[in-house]
PyMOL CGO cylinders between C-alpha atoms (Angstrom):
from pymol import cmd
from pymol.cgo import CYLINDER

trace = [
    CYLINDER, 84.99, 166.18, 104.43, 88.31, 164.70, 106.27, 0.3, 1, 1, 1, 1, 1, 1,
    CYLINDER, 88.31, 164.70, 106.27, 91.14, 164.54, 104.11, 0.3, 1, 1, 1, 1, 1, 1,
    CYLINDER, 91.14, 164.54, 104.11, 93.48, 161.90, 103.96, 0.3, 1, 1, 1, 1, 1, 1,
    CYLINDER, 93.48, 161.90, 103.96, 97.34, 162.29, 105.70, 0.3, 1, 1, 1, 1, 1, 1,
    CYLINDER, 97.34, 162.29, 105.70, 99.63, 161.59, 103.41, 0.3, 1, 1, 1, 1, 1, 1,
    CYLINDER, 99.63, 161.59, 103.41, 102.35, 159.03, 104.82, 0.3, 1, 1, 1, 1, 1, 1,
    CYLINDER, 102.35, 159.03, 104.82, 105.73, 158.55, 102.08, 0.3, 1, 1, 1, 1, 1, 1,
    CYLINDER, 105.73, 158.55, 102.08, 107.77, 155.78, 103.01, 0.3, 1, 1, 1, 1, 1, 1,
    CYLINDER, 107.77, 155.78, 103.01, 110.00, 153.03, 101.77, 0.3, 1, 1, 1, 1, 1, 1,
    CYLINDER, 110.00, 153.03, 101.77, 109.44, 150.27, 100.53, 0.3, 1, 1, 1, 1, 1, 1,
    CYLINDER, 109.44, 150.27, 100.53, 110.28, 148.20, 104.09, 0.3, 1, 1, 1, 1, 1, 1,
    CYLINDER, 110.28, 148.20, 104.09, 108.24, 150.77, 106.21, 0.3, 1, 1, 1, 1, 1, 1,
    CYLINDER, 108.24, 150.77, 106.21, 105.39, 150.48, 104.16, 0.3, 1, 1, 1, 1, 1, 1,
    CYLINDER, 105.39, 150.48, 104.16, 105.17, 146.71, 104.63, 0.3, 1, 1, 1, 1, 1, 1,
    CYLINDER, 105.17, 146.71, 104.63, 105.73, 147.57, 108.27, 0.3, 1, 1, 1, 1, 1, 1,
    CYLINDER, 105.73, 147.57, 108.27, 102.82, 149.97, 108.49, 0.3, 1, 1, 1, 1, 1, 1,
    CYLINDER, 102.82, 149.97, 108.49, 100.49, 147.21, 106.09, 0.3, 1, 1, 1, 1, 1, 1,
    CYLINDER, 100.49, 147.21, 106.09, 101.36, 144.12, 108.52, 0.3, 1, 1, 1, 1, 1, 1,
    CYLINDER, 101.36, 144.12, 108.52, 100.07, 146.39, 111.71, 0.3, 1, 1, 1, 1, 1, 1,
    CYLINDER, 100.07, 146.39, 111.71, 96.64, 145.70, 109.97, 0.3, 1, 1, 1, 1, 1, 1,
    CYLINDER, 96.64, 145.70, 109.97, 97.06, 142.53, 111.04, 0.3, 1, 1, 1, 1, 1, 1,
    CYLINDER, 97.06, 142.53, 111.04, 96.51, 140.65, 113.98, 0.3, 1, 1, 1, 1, 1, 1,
    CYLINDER, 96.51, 140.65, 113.98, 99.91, 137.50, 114.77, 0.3, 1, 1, 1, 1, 1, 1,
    CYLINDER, 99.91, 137.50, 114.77, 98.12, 134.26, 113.90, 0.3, 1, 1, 1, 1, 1, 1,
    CYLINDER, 98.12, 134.26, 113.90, 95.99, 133.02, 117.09, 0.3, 1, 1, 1, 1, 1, 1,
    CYLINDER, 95.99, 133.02, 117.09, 95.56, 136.38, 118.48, 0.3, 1, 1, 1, 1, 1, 1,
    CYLINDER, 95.56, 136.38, 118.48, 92.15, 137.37, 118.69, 0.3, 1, 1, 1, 1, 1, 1,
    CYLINDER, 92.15, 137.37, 118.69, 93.17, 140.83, 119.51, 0.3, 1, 1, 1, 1, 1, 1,
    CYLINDER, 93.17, 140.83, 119.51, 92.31, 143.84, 117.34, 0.3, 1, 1, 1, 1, 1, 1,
    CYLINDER, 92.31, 143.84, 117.34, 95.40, 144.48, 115.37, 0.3, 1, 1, 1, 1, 1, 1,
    CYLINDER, 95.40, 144.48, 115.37, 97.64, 148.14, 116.39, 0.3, 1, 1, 1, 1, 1, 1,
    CYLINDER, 97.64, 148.14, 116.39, 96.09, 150.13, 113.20, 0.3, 1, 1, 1, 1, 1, 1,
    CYLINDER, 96.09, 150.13, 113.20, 92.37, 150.00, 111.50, 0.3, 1, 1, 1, 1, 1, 1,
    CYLINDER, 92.37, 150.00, 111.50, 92.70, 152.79, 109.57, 0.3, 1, 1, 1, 1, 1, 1,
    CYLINDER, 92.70, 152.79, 109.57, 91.49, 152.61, 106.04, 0.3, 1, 1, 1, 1, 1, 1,
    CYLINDER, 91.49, 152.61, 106.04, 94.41, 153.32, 103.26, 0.3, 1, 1, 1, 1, 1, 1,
    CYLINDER, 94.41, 153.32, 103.26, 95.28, 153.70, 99.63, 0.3, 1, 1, 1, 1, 1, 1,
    CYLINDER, 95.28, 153.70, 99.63, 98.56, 152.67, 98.46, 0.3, 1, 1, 1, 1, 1, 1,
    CYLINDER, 98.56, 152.67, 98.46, 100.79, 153.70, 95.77, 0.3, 1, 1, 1, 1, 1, 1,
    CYLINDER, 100.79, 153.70, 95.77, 103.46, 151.50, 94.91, 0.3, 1, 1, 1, 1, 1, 1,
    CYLINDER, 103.46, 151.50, 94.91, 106.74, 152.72, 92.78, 0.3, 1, 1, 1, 1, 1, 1,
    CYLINDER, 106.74, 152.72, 92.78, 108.46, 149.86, 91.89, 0.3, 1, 1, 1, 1, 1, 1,
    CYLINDER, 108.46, 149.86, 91.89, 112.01, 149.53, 89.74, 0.3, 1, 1, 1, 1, 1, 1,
    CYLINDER, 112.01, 149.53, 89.74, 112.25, 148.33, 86.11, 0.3, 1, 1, 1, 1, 1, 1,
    CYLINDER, 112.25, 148.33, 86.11, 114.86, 146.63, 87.33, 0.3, 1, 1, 1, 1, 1, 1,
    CYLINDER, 114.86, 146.63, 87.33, 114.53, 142.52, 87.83, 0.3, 1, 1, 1, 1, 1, 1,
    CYLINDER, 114.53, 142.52, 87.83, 110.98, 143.30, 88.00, 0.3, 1, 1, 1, 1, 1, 1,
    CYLINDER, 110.98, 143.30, 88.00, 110.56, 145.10, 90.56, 0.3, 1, 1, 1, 1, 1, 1,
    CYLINDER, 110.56, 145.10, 90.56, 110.71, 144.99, 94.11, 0.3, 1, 1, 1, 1, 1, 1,
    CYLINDER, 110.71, 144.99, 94.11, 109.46, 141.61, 94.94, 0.3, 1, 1, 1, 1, 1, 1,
    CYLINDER, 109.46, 141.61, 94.94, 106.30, 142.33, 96.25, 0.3, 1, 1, 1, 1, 1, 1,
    CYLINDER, 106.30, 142.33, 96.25, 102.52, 143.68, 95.55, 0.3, 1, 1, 1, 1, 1, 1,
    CYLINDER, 102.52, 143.68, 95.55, 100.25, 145.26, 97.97, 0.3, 1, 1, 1, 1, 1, 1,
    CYLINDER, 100.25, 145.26, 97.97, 96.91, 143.64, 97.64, 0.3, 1, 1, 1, 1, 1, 1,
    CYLINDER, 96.91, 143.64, 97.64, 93.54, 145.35, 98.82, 0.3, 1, 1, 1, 1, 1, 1,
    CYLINDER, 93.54, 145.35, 98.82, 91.90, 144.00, 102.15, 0.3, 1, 1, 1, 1, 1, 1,
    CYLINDER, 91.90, 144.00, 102.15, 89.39, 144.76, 104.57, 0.3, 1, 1, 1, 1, 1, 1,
    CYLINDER, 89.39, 144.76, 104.57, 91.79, 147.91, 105.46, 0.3, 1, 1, 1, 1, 1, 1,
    CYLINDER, 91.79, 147.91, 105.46, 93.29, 148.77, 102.24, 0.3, 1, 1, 1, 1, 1, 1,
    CYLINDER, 93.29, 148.77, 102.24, 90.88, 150.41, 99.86, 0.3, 1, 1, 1, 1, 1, 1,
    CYLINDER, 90.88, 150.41, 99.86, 92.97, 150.25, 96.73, 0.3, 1, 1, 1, 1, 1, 1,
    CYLINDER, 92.97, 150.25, 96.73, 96.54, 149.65, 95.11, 0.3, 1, 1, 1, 1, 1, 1,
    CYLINDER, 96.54, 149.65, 95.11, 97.76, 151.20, 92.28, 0.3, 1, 1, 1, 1, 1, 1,
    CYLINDER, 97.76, 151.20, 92.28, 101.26, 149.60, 91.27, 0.3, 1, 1, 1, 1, 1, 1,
    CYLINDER, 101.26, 149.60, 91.27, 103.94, 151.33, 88.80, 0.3, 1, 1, 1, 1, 1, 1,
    CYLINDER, 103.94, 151.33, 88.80, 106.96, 150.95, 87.77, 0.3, 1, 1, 1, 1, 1, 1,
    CYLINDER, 106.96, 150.95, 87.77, 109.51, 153.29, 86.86, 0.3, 1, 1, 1, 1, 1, 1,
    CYLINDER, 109.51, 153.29, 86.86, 113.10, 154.02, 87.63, 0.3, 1, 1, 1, 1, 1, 1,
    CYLINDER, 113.10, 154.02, 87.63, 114.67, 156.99, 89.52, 0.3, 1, 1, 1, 1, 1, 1,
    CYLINDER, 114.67, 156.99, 89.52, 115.93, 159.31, 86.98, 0.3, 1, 1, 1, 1, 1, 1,
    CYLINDER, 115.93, 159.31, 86.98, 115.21, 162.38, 86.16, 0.3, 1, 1, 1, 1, 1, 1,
    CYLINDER, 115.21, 162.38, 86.16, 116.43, 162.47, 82.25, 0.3, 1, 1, 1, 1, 1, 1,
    CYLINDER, 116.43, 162.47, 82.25, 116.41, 159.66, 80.22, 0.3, 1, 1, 1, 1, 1, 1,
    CYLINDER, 116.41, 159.66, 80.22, 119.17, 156.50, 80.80, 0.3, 1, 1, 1, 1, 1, 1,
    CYLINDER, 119.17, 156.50, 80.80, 119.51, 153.31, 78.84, 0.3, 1, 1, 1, 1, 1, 1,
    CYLINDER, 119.51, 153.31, 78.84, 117.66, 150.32, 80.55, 0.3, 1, 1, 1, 1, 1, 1,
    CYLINDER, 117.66, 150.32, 80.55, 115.58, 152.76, 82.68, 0.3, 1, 1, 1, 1, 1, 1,
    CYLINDER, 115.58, 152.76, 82.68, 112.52, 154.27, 82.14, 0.3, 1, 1, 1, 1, 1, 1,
    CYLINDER, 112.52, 154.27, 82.14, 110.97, 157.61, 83.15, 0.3, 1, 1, 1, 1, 1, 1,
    CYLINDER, 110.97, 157.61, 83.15, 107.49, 158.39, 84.54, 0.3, 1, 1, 1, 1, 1, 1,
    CYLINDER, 107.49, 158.39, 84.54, 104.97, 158.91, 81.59, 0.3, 1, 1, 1, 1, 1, 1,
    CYLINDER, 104.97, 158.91, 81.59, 102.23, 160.72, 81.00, 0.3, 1, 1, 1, 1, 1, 1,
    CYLINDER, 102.23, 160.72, 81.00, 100.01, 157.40, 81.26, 0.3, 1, 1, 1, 1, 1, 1,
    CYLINDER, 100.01, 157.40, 81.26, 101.55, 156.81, 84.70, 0.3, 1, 1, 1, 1, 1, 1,
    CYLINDER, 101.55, 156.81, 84.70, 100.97, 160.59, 85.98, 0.3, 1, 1, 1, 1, 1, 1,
    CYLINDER, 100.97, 160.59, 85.98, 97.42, 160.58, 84.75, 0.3, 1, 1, 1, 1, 1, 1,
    CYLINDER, 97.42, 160.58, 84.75, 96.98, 157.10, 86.86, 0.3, 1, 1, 1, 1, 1, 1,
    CYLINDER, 96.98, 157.10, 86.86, 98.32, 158.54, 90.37, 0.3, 1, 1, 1, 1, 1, 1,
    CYLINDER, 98.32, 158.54, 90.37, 96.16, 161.41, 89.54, 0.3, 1, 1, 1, 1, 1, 1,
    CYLINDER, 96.16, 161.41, 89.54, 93.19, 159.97, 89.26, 0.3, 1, 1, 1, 1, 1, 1,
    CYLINDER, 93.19, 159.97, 89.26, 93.68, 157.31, 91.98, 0.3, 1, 1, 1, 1, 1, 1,
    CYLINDER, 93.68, 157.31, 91.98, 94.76, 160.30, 94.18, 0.3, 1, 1, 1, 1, 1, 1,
    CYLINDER, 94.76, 160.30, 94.18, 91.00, 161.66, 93.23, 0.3, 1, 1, 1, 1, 1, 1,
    CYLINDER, 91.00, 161.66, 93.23, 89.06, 158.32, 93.63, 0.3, 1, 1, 1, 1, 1, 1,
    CYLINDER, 89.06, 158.32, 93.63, 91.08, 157.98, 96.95, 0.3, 1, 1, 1, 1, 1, 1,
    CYLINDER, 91.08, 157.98, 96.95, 90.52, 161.04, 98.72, 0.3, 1, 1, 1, 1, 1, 1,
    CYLINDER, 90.52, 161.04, 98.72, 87.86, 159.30, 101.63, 0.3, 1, 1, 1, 1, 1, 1,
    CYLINDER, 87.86, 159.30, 101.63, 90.85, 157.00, 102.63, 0.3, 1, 1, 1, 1, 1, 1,
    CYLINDER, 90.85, 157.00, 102.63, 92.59, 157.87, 106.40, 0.3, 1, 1, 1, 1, 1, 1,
    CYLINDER, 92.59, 157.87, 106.40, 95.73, 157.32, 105.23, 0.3, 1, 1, 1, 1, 1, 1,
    CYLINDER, 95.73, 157.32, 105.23, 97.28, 158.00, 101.43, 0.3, 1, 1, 1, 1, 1, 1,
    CYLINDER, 97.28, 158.00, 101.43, 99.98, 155.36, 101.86, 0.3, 1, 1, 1, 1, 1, 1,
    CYLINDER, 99.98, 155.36, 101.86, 103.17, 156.25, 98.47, 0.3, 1, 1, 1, 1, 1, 1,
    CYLINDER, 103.17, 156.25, 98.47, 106.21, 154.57, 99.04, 0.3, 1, 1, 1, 1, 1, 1,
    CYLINDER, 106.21, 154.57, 99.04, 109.09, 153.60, 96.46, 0.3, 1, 1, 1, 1, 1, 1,
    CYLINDER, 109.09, 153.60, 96.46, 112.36, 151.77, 97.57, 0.3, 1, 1, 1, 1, 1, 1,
    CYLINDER, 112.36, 151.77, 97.57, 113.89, 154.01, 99.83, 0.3, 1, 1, 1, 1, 1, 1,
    CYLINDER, 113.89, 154.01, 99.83, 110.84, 156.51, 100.26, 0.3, 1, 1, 1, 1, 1, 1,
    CYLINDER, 110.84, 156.51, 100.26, 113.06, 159.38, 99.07, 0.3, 1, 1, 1, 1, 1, 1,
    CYLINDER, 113.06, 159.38, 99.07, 112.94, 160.57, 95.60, 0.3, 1, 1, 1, 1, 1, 1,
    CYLINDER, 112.94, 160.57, 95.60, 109.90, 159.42, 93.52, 0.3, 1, 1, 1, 1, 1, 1,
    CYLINDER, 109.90, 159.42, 93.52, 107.44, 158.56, 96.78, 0.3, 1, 1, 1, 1, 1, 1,
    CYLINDER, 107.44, 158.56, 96.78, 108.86, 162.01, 97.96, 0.3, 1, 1, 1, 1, 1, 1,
    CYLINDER, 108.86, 162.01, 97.96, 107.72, 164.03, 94.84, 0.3, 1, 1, 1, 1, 1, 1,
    CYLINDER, 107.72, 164.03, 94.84, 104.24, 162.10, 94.77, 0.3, 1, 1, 1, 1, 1, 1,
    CYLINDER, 104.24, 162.10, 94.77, 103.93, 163.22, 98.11, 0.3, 1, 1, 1, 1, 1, 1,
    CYLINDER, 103.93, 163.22, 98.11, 104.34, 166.93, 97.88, 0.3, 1, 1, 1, 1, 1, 1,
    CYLINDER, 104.34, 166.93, 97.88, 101.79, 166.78, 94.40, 0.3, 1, 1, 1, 1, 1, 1,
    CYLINDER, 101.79, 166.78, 94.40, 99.42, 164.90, 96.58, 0.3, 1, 1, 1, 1, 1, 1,
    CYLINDER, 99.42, 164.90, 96.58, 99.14, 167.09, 99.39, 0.3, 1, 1, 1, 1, 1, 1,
    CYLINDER, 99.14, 167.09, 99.39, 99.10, 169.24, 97.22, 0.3, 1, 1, 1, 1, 1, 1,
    CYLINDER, 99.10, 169.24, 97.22, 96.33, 168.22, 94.66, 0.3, 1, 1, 1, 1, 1, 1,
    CYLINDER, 96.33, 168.22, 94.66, 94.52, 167.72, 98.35, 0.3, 1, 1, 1, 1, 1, 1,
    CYLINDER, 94.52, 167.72, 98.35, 94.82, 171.11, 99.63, 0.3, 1, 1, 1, 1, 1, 1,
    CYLINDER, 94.82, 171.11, 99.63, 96.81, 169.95, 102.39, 0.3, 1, 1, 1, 1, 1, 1,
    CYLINDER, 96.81, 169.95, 102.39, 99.38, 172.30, 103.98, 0.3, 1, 1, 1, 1, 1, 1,
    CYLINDER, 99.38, 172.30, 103.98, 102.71, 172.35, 101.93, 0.3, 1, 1, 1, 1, 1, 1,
    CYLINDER, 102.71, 172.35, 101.93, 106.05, 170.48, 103.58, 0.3, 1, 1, 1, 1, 1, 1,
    CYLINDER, 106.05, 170.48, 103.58, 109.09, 172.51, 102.70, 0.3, 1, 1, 1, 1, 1, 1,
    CYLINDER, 109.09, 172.51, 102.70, 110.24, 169.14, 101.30, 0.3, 1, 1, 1, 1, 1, 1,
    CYLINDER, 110.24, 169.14, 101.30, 112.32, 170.03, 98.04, 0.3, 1, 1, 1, 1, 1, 1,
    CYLINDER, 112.32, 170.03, 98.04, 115.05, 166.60, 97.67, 0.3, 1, 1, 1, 1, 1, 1,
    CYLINDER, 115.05, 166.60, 97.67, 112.72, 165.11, 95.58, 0.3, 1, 1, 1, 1, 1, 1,
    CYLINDER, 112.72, 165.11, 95.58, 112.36, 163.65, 92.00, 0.3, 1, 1, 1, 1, 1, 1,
    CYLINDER, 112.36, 163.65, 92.00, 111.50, 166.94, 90.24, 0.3, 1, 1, 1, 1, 1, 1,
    CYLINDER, 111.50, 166.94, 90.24, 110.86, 165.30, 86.85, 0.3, 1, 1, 1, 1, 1, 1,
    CYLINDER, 110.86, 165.30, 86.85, 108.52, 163.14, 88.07, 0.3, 1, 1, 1, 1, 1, 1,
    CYLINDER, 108.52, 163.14, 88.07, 106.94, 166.11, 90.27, 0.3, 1, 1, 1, 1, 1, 1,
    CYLINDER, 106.94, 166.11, 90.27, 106.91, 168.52, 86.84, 0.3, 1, 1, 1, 1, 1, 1,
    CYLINDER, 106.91, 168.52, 86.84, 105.38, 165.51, 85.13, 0.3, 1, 1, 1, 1, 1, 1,
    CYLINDER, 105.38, 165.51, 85.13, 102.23, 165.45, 87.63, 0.3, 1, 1, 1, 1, 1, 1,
    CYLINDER, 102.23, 165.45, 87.63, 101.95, 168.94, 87.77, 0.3, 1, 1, 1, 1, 1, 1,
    CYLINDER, 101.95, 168.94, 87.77, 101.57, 169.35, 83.80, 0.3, 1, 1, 1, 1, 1, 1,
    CYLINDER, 101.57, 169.35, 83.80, 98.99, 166.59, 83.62, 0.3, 1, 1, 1, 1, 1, 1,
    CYLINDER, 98.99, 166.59, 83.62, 96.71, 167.91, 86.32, 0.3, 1, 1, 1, 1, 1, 1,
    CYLINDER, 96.71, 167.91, 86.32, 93.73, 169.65, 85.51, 0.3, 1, 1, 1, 1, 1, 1,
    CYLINDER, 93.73, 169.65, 85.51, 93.29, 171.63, 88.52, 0.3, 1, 1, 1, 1, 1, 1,
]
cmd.load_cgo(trace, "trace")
């Protein structure tokens, strides 16, 4: 079975790579991407979020939306990934695994998208990245809540 790439991104680039899905109104045209893709959305605590929800469509196959802030040790007025939250991207990661493209992003595609990234090609037996700037906790957090 083909497994999916894994594409991290932020939050911009994502919408970027949803809207090639679609065709400019009037334009019968096929539109520049018909891949099918799962998205993971890391969204801020902060004033909600970042303004905007993936929905699923005749490309995307599923959404799962979460919010939590990028820290790595608790702050006040943020909040960490939990154990709920890891358990969700791991099983989404699992019901997802058909998908062309495993679509993470956060706001600026670094930190949190970065370390869901590395666990999911990981957790896909994909080869490694030498990536290592990433959110560790969150990372850790995955690691110690997958049942291999």
């Amino acid at each position: 079975m083909k497994k999916p790439r894994v594409l991290v991104t932020s939050a911009r680039e994502a919408l970027r790579y949803v809207m090639s899905h679609f065709c400019k109104p009037g334009v019968t045209e096929y539109p520049d991407k018909t891949d099918k893709y799962a998205a993971i959305s890391i969204q801020d605590t902060i004033d909600g979020g970042l303004g905007f929800e993936l929905k699923e469509n005749r490309y995307c196959k599923g959404v799962l939306t979460l919010y939590f802030d990028d820290i790595e040790q608790p702050e006040h007025g943020l909040k960490l990934i939990d154990t709920s939250q890891a358990e969700q991207i791991i099983e989404f990661i699992n019901t997802h695994k058909d998908v062309d493209t495993l679509l993470i992003h956060c706001f600026a595609g670094v930190s949190r998208s970065r370390a869901i990234g590395v666990f999911a090609r990981e957790m896909l037996g994909l080869q490694p990245t030498n990536e290592t700037d990433y959110n560790h906790y969150v990372y850790e957090t995955l690691k110690m809540n997958w049942a291999e």
